[in-house]
C-alpha positions, 0 to 999 in steps of 0.5 A, a space after each residue: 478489495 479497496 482495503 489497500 486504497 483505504 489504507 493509502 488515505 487514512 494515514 495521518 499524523 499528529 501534530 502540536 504545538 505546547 511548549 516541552 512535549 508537543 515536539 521540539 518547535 525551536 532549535 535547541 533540544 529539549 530535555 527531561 529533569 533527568 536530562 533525557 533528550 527528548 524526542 516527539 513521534 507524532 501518529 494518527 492512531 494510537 496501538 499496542 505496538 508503538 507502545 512496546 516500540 517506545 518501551 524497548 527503544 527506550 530500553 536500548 536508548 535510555 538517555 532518550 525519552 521518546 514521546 508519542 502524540 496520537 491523533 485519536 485512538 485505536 479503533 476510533 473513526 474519523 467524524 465528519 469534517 475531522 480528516 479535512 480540518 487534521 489536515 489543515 492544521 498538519 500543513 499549518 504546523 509544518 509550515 511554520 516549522 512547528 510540529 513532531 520531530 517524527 511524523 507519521 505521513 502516510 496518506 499526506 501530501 509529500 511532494 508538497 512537503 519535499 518541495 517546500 524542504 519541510 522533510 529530512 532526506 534520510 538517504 545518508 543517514 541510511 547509507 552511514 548507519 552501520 547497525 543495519 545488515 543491508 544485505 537483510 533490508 529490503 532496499 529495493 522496496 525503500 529506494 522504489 518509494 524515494 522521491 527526487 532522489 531522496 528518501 524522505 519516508 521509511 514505513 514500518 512494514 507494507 502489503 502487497 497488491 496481488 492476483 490469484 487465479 484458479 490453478 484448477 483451469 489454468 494449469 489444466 489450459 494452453 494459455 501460459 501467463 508471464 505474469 511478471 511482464 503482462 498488461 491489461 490488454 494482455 490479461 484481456 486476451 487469455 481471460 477471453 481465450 480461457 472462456 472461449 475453450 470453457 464453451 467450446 468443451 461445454 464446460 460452465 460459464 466462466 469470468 475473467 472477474 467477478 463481483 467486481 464493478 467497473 468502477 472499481 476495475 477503472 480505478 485499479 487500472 489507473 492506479 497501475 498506470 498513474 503517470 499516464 494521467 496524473 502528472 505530480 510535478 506540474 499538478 496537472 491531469 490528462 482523464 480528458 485525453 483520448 487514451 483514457 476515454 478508450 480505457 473506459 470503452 474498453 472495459 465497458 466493452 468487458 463487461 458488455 461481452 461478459 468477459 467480467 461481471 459486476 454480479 456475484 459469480 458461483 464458486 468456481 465460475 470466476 477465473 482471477 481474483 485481486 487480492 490485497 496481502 498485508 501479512 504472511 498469514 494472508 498467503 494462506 488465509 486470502 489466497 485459499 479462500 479465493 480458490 480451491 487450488 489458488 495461483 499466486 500472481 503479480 497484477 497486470 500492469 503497464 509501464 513499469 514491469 519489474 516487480 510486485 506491487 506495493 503499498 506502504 504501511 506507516 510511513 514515518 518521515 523526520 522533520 527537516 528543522 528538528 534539533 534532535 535529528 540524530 535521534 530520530 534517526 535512532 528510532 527510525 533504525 530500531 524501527 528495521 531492527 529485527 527487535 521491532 519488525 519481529 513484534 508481532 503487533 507490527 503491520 503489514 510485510 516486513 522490511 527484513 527478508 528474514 522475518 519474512 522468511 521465518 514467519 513462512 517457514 513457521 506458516 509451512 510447519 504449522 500447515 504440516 502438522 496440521 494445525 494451520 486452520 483456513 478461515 473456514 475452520 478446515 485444515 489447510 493442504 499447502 504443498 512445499 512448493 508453493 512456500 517456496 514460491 510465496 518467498 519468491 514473490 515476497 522478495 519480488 515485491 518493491 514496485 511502488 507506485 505514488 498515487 494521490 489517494 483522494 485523486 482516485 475516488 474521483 475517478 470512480 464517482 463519476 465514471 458509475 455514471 458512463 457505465 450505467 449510461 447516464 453519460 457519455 466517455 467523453 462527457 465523464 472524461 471532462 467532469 473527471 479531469 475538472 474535479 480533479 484539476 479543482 482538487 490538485 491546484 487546492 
């Protein structure tokens, strides 16, 4: 469930500082003995992937030799200290003007890199680029991750954070769900009413949620209404406000009326699922494992309510000081080409509404003949409707939601301690809003 949150704080990038290779630190481009200029990517893990995408981008560009510089390799895990020290030596290296002409910058601060003009804002160079088919890009998706009006990060591809509900009660109940524009309080009331009618007709006993404590629901419930709490621009927090001391009532009062529980329910006793999508293939794989006859739905939400929730995947952004902009944005635009975003090593949804489409299409056929397998080895049953509805709420996502990743661990250390009731709302609000007022102004 926390895959989405890992996949937010363990981007990183590479940065170095030797002479020809270690990326273009002076104004003047570097070049090869062939005369190739060369270009630096720089990435916190190496695959598979960015060596077919350097392979063929230099195919398609052979008077450029692009360069990559990976932080560790493929499947290698952080030591202790490791993430803490990279970073360090990552801001380091921007702020002397030092570093990768591209960088991988998921997961790193990039509001302070924007204020401090460390970044190239590739909004015109986008708009000018005539190699790309606006009408297949999904802009809405790059304008919804735009900072002060600038777009400053363009991602490989993104996931999508979803609900899905068991279709067997829902569709058979009364209770109708706008999914595109329901909150938390509203999830709360159909889930209690969708109970109730459970009880009332002797039926099992059912679960808004389950195996899913309240930590972890507080979490996914700031996340949803980010601002509210943390405000980015002045670095400062409001946990020691009044509305969220009520937030965690009110989901220990949840979890008090058993309208959700921490334990492992029976198949068939939990009503909603959350589910964090990072293929096509998982509009099967995830969705029927969750239930017999799943609902796809958007998560409740606050505030904005145009879209489905995001989470970008390996966002790359050009270093405001490189000589050799207008070949890094090369690279950044084969990167939404339909060559690279069809590899099939290439994570997360695409930014074409194309591939995605085809790689549905090719999930639907596959259903048809039979030969789409579940996880669990059975056949999967898909009706026609329901892929034309996974297309739908592909298209659908673009809401992006900016959130400092390392704000919200935080938040559910010390809120376990309210609802295992060590401490009050209001004493957890206040250990909250420090610790997090320590770590903004860091």
């Amino acid at each position: 469930m926390k895959k989405w949150l890992l996949m937010m704080i363990a981007g990183a990038l590479m940065i170095t500082t030797t002479a020809c290779s270690s990326g273009s630190s002076g104004k003047e481009k570097q070049t090869t003995k062939e005369g190739k200029t060369v270009i630096t990517l720089s990435l916190q893990e190496s695959s598979p992937f960015y060596e077919i995408l350097k392979k063929k981008f230099e195919e398609k560009y052979p008077d450029i030799d692009l360069q990559i510089k990976s932080y560790k390799n493929a499947g290698e895990q952080w030591g202790q200290g490791e993430y803490e020290k990279y970073v360090k030596t990552t801001n380091t290296a921007l702020l002397s003007g030092k570093g990768a002409d591209i960088i991988e910058l998921s997961g790193l601060p990039l509001e302070e890199y924007v204020s401090k003009k460390m970044l190239l804002d590739m909004k015109d160079l986008m708009d000018q680029d005539q190699t790309l088919d606006k009408n297949d890009v999904q802009m809405k998706v790059l304008e919804s991750l735009k900072l002060k009006g600038g777009m400053y990060t363009i991602p490989a591809g993104f996931g999508i954070a979803a609900f899905v509900g068991d279709g067997n009660v829902l569709k058979n109940s009364t209770v109708k769900i706008d999914d595109k524009s329901w909150s938390w309080n509203t999830f709360e009331e159909i889930s209690k009413q969708l109970i109730q009618q459970a009880r009332k007709s002797g039926s099992k006993q059912l679960y808004a949620l389950a195996n899913y404590p309240p930590d972890m629901l507080l979490e996914e419930m700031v996340v949803e209404n980010y601002a509210q709490f943390v405000d980015g621009e002045t670095k400062k927090g409001k946990f020691d406000s009044p509305e969220f001391v009520e937030l965690m009532q009110q989901i220990q009062n949840m979890y008090e009326e058993k309208v959700m529980t921490a334990d492992q329910a029976e198949m068939g006793h939990q009503l909603f699922s959350p589910a964090s999508l990072l293929s096509p293939g998982d509009l099967i794989d995830v969705l029927y494992s969750s239930f017999e006859n799943p609902v796809l739905l958007q998560k409740p939400h606050t505030g904005q309510s145009e879209g489905t929730r995001i989470f970008p995947l390996n966002e790359f952004a050009i270093r405001a000081n490189s000589p050799v902009k207008d070949e890094a944005w090369k690279f950044i635009s084969f990167l939404l080409s339909d060559e690279a975003q069809s590899l099939q090593d290439r994570e997360g949804f695409s930014l074409l509404a194309s591939v995605n489409d085809k790689k549905i299409n090719e999930l639907q056929e596959k259903a048809k003949s039979g030969t789409y397998k579940l996880p669990d080895g059975k056949k999967a049953k898909i009706s026609d409707d329901a892929f034309t509805q996974f297309k739908q709420f592909v298209h659908s996502a673009y809401r992006y939601v900016n959130v400092d990743g390392r704000v919200v661990p935080i938040i559910g250390e010390e809120s376990a301690t309210f609802f295992n009731g060590q401490k009050s709302a209001e004493e957890v609000a206040k250990l909250i809003q420090n610790r997090v007022t320590t770590y903004l102004n860091e």
